[in-house]
DRENBA-733772 format. One record per residue: residue number from 1; residue in one letter; chain; x, y, z of N, C-alpha, C, O in turn. Coordinates in steps of 0.02 Angstrom, whole numbers. Example, Ala and Ser with C-alpha at 12.3 -4.5 7.8 and 13.67 -1.06 7.14 Angstrom:
[1, A, A, [660, -284, 390], [615, -225, 390], [660, -165, 390], [712, -166, 423]],
[2, S, A, [642, -112, 354], [684, -53, 357], [645, 2, 394], [670, 57, 402]],
//
This chain:
[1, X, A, [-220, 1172, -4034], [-261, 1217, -3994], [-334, 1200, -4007], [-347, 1174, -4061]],
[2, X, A, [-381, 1209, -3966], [-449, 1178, -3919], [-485, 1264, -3951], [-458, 1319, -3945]],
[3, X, A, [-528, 1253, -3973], [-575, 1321, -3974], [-653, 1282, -3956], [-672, 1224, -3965]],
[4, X, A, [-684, 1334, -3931], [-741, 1319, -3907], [-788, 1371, -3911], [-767, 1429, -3901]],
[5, X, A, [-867, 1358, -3928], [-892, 1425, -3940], [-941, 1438, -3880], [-977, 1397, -3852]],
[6, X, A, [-933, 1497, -3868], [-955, 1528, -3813], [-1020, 1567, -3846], [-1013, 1568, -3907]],
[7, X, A, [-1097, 1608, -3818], [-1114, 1652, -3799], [-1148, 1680, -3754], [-1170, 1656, -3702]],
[8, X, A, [-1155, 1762, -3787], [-1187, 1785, -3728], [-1257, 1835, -3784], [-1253, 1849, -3844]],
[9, X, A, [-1303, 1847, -3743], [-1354, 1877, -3763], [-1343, 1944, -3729], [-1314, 1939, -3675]],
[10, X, A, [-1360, 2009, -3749], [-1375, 2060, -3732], [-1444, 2106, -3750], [-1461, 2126, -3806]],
[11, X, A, [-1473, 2114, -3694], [-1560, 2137, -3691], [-1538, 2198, -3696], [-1490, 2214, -3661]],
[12, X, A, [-1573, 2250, -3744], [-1574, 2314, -3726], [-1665, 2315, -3745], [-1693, 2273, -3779]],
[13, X, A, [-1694, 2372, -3713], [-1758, 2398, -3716], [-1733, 2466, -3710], [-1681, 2486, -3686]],
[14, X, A, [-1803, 2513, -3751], [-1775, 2579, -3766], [-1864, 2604, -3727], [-1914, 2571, -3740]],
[15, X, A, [-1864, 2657, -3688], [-1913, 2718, -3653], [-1898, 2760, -3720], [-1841, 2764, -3743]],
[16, X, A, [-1961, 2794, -3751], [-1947, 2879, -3779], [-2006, 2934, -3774], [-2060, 2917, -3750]],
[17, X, A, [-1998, 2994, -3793], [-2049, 3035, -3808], [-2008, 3057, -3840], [-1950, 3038, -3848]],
[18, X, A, [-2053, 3127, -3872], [-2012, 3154, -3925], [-1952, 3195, -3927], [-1938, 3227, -3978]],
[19, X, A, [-1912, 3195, -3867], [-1853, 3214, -3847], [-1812, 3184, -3827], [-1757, 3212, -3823]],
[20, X, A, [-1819, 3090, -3796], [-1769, 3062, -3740], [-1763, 3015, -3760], [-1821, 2992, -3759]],
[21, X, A, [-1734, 2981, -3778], [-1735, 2924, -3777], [-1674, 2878, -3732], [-1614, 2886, -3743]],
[22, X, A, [-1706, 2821, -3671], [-1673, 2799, -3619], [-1650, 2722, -3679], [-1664, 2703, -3736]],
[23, X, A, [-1611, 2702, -3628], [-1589, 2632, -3669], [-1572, 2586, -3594], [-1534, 2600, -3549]],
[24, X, A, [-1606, 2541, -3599], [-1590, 2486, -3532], [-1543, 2433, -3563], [-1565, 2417, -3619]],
[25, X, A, [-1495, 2405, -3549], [-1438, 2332, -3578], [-1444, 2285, -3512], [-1453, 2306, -3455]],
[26, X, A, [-1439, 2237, -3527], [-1439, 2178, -3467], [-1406, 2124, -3505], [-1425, 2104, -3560]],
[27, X, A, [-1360, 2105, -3476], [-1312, 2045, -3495], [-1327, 1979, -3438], [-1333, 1992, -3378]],
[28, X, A, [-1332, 1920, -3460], [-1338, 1877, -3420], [-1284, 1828, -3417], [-1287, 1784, -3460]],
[29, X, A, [-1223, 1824, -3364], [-1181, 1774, -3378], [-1166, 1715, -3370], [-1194, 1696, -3319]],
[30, X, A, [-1130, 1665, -3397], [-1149, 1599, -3396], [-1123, 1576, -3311], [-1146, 1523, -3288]],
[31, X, A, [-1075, 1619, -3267], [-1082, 1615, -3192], [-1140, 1633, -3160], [-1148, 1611, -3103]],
[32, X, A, [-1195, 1680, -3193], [-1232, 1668, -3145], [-1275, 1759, -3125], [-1327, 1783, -3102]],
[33, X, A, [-1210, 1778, -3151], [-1206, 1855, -3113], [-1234, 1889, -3186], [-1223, 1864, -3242]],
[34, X, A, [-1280, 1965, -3169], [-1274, 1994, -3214], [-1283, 2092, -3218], [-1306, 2138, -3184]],
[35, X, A, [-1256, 2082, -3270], [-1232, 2164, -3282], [-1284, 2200, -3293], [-1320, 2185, -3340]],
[36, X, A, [-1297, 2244, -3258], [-1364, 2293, -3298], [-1350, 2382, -3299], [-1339, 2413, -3247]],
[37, X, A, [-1351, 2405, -3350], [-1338, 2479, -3367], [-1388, 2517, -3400], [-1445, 2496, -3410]],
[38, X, A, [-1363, 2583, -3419], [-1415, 2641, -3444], [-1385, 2686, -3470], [-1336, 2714, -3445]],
[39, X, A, [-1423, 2705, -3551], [-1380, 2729, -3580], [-1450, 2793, -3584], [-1506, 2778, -3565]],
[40, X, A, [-1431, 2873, -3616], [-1485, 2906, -3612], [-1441, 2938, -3689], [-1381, 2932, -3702]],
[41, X, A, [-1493, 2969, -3729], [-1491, 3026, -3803], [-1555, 3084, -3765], [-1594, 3076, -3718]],
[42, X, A, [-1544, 3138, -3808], [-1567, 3187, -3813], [-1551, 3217, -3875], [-1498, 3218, -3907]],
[43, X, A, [-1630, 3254, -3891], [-1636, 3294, -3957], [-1635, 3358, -3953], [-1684, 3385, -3927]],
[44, X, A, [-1575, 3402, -3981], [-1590, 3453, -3976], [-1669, 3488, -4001], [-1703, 3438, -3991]],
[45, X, A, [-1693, 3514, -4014], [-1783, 3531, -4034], [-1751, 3565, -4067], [-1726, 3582, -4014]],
[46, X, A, [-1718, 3601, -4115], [-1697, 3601, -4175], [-1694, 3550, -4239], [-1707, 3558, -4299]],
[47, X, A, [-1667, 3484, -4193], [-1658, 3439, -4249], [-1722, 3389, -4270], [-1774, 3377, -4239]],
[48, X, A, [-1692, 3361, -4344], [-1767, 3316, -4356], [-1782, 3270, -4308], [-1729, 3262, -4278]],
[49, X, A, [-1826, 3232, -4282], [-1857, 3180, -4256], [-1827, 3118, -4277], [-1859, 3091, -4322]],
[50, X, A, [-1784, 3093, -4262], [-1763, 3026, -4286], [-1750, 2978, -4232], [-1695, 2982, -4205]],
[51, X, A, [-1794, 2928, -4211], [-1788, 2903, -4157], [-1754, 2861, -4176], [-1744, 2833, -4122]],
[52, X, A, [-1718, 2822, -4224], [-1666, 2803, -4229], [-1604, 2796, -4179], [-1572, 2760, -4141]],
[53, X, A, [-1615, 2878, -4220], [-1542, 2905, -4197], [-1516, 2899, -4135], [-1460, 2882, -4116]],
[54, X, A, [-1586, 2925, -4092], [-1588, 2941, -4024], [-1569, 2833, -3995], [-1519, 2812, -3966]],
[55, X, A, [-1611, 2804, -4013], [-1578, 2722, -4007], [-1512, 2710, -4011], [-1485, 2705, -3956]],
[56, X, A, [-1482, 2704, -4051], [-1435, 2720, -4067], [-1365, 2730, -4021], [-1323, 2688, -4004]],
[57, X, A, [-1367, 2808, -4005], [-1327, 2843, -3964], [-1356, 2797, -3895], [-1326, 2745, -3881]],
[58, X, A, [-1402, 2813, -3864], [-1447, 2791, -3813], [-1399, 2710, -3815], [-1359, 2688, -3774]],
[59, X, A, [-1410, 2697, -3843], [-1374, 2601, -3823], [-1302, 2593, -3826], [-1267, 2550, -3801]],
[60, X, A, [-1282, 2661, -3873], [-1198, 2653, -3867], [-1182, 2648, -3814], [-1161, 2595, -3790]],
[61, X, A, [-1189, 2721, -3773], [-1180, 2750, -3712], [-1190, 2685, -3647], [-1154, 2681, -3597]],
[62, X, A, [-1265, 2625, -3669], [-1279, 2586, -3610], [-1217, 2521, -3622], [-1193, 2490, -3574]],
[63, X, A, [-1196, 2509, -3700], [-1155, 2471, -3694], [-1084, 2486, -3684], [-1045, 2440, -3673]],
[64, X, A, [-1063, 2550, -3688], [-1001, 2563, -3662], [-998, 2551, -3578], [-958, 2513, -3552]],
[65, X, A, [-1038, 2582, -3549], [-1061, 2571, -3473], [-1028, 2506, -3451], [-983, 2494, -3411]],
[66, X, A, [-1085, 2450, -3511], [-1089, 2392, -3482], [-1003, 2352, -3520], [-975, 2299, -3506]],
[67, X, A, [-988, 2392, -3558], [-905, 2349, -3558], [-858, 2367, -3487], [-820, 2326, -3461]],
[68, X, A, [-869, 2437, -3465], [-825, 2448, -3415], [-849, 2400, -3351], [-811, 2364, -3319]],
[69, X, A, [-916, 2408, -3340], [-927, 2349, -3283], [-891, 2276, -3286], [-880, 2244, -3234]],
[70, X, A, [-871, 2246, -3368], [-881, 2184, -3367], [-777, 2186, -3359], [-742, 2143, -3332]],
[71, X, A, [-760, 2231, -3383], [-685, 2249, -3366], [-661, 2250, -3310], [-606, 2226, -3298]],
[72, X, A, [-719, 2293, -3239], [-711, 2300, -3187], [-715, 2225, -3152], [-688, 2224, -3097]],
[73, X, A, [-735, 2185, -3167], [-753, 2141, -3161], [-705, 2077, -3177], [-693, 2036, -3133]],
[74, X, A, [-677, 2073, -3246], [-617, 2054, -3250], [-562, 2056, -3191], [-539, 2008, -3160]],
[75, X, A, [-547, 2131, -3183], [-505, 2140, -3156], [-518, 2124, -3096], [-463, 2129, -3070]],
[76, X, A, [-543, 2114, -3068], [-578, 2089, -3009], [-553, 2025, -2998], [-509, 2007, -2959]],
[77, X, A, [-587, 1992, -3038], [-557, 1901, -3046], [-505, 1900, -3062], [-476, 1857, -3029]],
[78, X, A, [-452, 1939, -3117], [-385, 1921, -3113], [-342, 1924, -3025], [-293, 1891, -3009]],
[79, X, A, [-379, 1972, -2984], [-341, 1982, -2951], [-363, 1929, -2869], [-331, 1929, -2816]],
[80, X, A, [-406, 1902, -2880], [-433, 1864, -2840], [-398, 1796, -2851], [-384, 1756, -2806]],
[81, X, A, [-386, 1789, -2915], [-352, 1711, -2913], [-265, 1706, -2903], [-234, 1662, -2874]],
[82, X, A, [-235, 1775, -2941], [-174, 1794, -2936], [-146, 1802, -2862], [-92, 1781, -2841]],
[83, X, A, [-201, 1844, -2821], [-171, 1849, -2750], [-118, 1892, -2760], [-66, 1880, -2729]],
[84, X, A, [-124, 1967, -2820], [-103, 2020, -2817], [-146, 2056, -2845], [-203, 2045, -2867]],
[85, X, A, [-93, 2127, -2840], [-165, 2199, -2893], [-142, 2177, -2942], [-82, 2167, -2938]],
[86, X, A, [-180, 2157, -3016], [-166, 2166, -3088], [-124, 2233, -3115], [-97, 2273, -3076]],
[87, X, A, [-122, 2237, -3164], [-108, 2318, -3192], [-197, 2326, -3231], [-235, 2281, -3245]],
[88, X, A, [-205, 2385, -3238], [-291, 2411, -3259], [-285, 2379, -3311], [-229, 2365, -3333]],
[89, X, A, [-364, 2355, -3355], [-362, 2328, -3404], [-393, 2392, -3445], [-443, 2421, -3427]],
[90, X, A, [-362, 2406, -3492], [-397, 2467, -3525], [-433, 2441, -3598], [-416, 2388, -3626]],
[91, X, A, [-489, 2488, -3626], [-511, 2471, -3685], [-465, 2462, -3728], [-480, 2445, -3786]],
//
């Protein structure tokens, strides 16, 4: 068996004030095409200030997004070359 190494880069940039913090992800793929999502946190104003945190959650949320796009997407191409419906690809 043949292994070969592949990658990919993933951009995230983070927007905040002292309550929000946005999260932008952009994937660029080696076809050509690329994924772009948004992930958002919020602080309750109770809790401490940890913009961390708010990063964090904020990029989970944009990279979960951006796995389901790249799944949707899969499934897409399995079914384009197969010349049937796949079964769903789940996490």
């Amino acid at each position: 068996m043949t292994y070969s190494t592949v990658g990919w880069h993933i951009e995230l940039e983070f927007q905040e004030d002292d309550q929000h913090t946005r999260a932008a992800a952009l994937l660029r793929l080696p076809d050509g095409t690329e994924a772009r999502t948004h992930g958002h946190a919020s602080r309750h104003r109770i809790d401490p200030n940890q913009p961390r945190v708010g990063e964090e959650i904020a990029a989970a949320r944009a990279l979960n997004e951006l796995a389901m796009q790249l799944l949707t997407k899969a499934h897409g191409e399995i079914d384009q070359v197969s010349g049937r419906t796949s079964h769903p690809i789940n996490v």
